[in-house]
N, C-alpha and C positions, 0 to 999 in steps of 0.2 A: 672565359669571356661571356657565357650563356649568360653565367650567373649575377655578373657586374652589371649587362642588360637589363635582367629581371629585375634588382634593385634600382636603377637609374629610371625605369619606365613607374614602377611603383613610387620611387620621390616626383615623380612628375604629376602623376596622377592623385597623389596625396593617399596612397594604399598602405594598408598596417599588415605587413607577412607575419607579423606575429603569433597571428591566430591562423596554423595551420595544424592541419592534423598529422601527429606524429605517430609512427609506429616504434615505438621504443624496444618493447621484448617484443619479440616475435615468434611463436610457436604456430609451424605449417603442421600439414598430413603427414610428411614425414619427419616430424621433429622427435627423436628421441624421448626427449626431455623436455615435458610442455611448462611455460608458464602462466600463474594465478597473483593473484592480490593485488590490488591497488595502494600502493600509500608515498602520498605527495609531502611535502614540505616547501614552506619559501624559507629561506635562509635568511638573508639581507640586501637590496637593492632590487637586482635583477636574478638574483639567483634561486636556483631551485635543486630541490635530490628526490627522487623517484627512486622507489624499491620496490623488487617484488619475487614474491618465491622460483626459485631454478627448483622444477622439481626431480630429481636425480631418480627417486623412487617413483614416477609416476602419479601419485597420488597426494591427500593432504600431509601436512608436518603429525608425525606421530606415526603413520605406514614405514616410515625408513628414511634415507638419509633426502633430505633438502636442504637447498643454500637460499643464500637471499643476495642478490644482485642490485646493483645500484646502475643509475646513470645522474651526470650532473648538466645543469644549465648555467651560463651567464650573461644570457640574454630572455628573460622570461617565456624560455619554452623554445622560441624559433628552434636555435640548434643543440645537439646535446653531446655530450664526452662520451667516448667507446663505454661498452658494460663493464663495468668490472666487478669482483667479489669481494662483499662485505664482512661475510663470516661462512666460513664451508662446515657441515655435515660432515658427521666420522661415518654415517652409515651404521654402526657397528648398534649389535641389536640389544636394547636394553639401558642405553647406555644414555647420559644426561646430554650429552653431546654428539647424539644420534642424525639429530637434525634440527633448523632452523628456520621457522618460517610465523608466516600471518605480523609483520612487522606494524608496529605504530610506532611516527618518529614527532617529532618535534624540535626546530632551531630556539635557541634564547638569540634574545634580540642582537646581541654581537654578530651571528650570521658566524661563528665558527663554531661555540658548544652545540653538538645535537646529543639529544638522546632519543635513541631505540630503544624499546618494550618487544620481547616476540615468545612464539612459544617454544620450548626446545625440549629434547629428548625423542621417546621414544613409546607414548603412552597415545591413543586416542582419547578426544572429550568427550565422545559420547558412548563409549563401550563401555559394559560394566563394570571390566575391570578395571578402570581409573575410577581410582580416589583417595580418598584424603591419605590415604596411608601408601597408594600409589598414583600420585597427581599429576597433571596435566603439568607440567612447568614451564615455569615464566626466567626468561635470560633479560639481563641488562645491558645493552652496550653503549659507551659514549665516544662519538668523536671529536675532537677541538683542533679541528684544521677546518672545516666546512665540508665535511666528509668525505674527505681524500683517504683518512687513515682510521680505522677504528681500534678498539681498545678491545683486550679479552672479553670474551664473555663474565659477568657475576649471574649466578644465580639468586633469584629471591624471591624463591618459590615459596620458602615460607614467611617471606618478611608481606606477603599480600596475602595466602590462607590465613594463618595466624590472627587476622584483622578479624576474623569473620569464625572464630571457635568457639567464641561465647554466646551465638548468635540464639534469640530463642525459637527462629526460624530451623536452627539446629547446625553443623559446621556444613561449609562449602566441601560438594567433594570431588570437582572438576570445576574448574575453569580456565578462561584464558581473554587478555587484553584484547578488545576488538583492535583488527589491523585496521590501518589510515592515519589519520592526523589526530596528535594528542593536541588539547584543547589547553591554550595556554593563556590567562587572563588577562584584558586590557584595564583594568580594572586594582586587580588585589595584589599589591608587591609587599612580602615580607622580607626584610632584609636587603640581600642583593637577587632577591627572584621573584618573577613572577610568578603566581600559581599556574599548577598544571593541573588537569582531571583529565584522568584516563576512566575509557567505562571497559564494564567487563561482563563478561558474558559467562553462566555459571549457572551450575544446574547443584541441587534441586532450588527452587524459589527464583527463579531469573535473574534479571539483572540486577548489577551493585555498581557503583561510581568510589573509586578511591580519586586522592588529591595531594599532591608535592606541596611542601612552599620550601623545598632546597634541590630543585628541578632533579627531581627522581631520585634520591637518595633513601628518602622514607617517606612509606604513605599512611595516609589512614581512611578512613569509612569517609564519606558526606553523608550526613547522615545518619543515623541510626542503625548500629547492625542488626536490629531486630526487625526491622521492615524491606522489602524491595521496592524500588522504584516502577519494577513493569516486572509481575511475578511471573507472567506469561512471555517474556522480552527472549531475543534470542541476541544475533550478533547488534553492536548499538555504537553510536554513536553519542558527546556532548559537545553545548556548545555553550558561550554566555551570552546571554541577553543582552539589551542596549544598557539595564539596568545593575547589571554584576549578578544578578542571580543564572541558573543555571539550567538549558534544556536538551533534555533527554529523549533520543530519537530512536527507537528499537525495531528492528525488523519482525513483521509481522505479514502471514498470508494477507495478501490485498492490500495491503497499504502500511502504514506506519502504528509503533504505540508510543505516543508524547506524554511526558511528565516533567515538571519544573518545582526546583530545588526554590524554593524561598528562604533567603537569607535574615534572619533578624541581628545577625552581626556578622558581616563578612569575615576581618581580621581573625575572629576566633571561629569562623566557620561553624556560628552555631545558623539553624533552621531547620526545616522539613521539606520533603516531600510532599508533593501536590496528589489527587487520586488521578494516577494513570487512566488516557483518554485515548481513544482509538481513532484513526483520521484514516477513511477510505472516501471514497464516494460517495457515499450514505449523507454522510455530512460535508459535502465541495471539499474534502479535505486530499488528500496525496495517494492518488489512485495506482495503484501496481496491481494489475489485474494479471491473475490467474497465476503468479507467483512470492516469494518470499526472499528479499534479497539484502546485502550487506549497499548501503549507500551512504551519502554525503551531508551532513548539515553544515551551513555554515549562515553567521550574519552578518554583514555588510552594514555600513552607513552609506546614503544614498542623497540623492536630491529627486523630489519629484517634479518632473519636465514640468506641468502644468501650473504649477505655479513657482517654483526655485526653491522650495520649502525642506528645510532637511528630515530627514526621517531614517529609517531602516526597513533595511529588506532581508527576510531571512529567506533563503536557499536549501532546497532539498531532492535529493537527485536520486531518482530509481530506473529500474526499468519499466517501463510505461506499457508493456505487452504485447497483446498476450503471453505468458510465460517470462521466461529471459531472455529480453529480445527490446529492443527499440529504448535505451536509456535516454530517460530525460532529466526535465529540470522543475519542476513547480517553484512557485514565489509565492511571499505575504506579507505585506507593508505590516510594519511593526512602528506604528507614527506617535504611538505611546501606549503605557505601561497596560492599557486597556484592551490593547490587541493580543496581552499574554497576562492577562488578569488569572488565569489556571487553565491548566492544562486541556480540560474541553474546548474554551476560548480559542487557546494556539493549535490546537489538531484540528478545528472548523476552517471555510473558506478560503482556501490557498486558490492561487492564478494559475495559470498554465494550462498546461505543458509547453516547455520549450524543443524538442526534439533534439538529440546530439547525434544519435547512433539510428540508423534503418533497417539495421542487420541483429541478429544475434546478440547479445550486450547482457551483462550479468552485476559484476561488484563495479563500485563508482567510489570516489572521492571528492570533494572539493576544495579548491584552495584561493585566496585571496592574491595576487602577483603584484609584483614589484611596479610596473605600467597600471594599476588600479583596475584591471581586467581580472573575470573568474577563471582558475586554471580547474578543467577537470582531470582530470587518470581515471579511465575506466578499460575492461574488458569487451573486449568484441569479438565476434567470430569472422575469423578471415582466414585468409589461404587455406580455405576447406578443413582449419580445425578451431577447436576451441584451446586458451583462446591466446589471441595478440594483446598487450597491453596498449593502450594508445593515449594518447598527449592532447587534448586541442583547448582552443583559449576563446573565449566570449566576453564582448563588452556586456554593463549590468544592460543597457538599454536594448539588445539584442536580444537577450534572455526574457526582457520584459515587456516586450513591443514597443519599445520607445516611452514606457510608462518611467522610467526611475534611471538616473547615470550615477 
């Protein structure tokens, strides 16, 4: 009855509960088994699938056995389906199927194909002893129900090193798919798909950016495998421009490194790389003071209040400080091609902060929702551990002070 109240007084009032804050995974003081990673997806309408690592072994995917866990929505976030398990961890040491974790998912526009990217086995990415001859590996999994059911794992661990053997940078000898949302284009449909770009994180030389056009089946470079996009880059994110070309958003101490893929043929995905630019403070750019964290790009079409004028707004979400602690949001009107003319352009004068989190707060996602609201999944510290996964939803006008809906 409480609850029929709380809605009845809220239709009165003209109140949107949609934008509440959810605790989705929850890991207390005494949780066993903590959970990490953010990664959101919209599906189709109102729907949404959140994942994130169960970690059985305590630690990151590569220490021993981790699952990945889902929860689903059919109301853009309010309420969500029990956890359930996506793919479980053998534990078993050494083994390709040791464990499952740092998930990047993505729905095709149907709202039933997804596909997952994650890391699996049983290797660390930054110990020495992973490499090319003993690598970090990358699982594939696809669901086509709207991810109720998933599909065995494939490995294709070498179908994305391989990309990168003739490189004159020299081969990749650890990597792995940034977890969150793969980047799927409004823009470039080959066939029956649209393009994907997954980025990735890869030592030595940093970051590389591979691209579907048979939604994850086969990839290849953007790009040139002889050059990196952000050679210093660690875990990264991409995103497309208002334009079809592509930007690149890499965690970095204090703030962010941006680089933008310029297209001179979409369709055959020929272009370059722009010279990677640093956006802290220094330049009004995307301040993360006093840490280095995995966060969210996303872009948005918008209208600005002031005059009803359409433009774009691009979205990017860290923790705002000191340390990992207080995730936010910065913004930057994107009104034309001149506001991402290269990549010093787009890493200069961003707006904000919006504040999301006042506690504790670490990895972040973003996602665009079914209600045209920004949905985040971020990390926060609650019940005196690190950490809880949490849910909550902002209009663009909220995020921006009333500058842009």
């Amino acid at each position: 009855m409480k609850k029929y109240l709380l809605l009845l007084v809220a239709l009165i009032m003209g109140l949107d509960l949609s934008a509440q804050r959810q605790e989705l995974f929850v890991t207390t003081a005494d949780s066993a088994h903590p959970y990490r990673i953010p990664a959101i997806a919209h599906l189709k309408g109102k729907r949404l699938l959140s994942v994130t690592d169960y970690r059985l072994c305590g630690a990151d995917i590569g220490f021993g056995r981790v699952d990945l866990h889902g929860r689903l929505s059919q109301d853009n976030g309010r309420t969500w389906s029990s956890e359930y398990s996506i793919i479980r961890g053998t534990g078993v040491k050494h083994a390709a199927d040791c464990g499952y974790g740092d998930a990047a998912i993505v729905s095709a526009p149907n709202g039933r194909d997804i596909l997952l990217l994650c890391v699996c086995g049983n290797t660390v990415y930054g110990a020495a002893s992973t490499t090319r001859q003993n690598p970090n590996r990358v699982a594939r999994l696809y669901s086509h129900d709207g991810g109720r059911t998933w599909s065995a794992p494939d490995d294709i661990t070498e179908d994305i090193y391989s990309l990168f053997d003739e490189s004159q940078l020299g081969p990749v000898q650890s990597l792995f798919i940034t977890s969150g949302r793969i980047c799927q284009s409004r823009t470039v449909k080959i066939g029956k798909y649209y393009r994907l770009y997954a980025a990735i994180c890869a030592r030595p030389n940093g970051n590389r950016v591979v691209y579907s056009d048979d939604f994850g089946r086969t990839w290849h470079s953007l790009g040139s495998i002889h050059t990196s996009p952000a050679p210093k880059g660690d875990e990264v994110k991409c995103e497309e421009l208002p334009n079809g070309d592509v930007a690149l958003s890499s965690r970095t101490w204090g703030g962010r490194y941006f680089n933008i893929f310029h297209y001179r043929n979409a369709r055959l995905a020929e272009g370059e790389w722009g010279e990677v630019a640093y956006s802290s403070a220094a330049n009004q750019g995307v301040d993360a003071q006093k840490n280095s964290t995995n966060g969210g790009l996303l872009i948005v079409p918008a209208r600005r209040t002031s005059d009803n004028r359409s433009t774009w707004v691009a979205l990017q979400s860290v923790p705002l400080g000191p340390g990992r602690s207080n995730v936010g949001i910065y913004y930057k009107e994107l009104s034309s091609v001149q506001a991402y003319a290269s990549p010093a352009v787009f890493a200069a004068n961003w707006s904000g902060p919006y504040k999301v989190s006042s506690v504790g707060s670490a990895y972040s996602e973003l996602e665009r929702l079914g209600n045209g609201k920004i949905g985040i999944f971020y990390e926060e510290t609650s019940h005196k551990a690190d950490y809880t996964l949490v849910f909550n939803s902002f209009s663009l006008s909220e995020i921006t002070n009333g500058r842009f809906r």
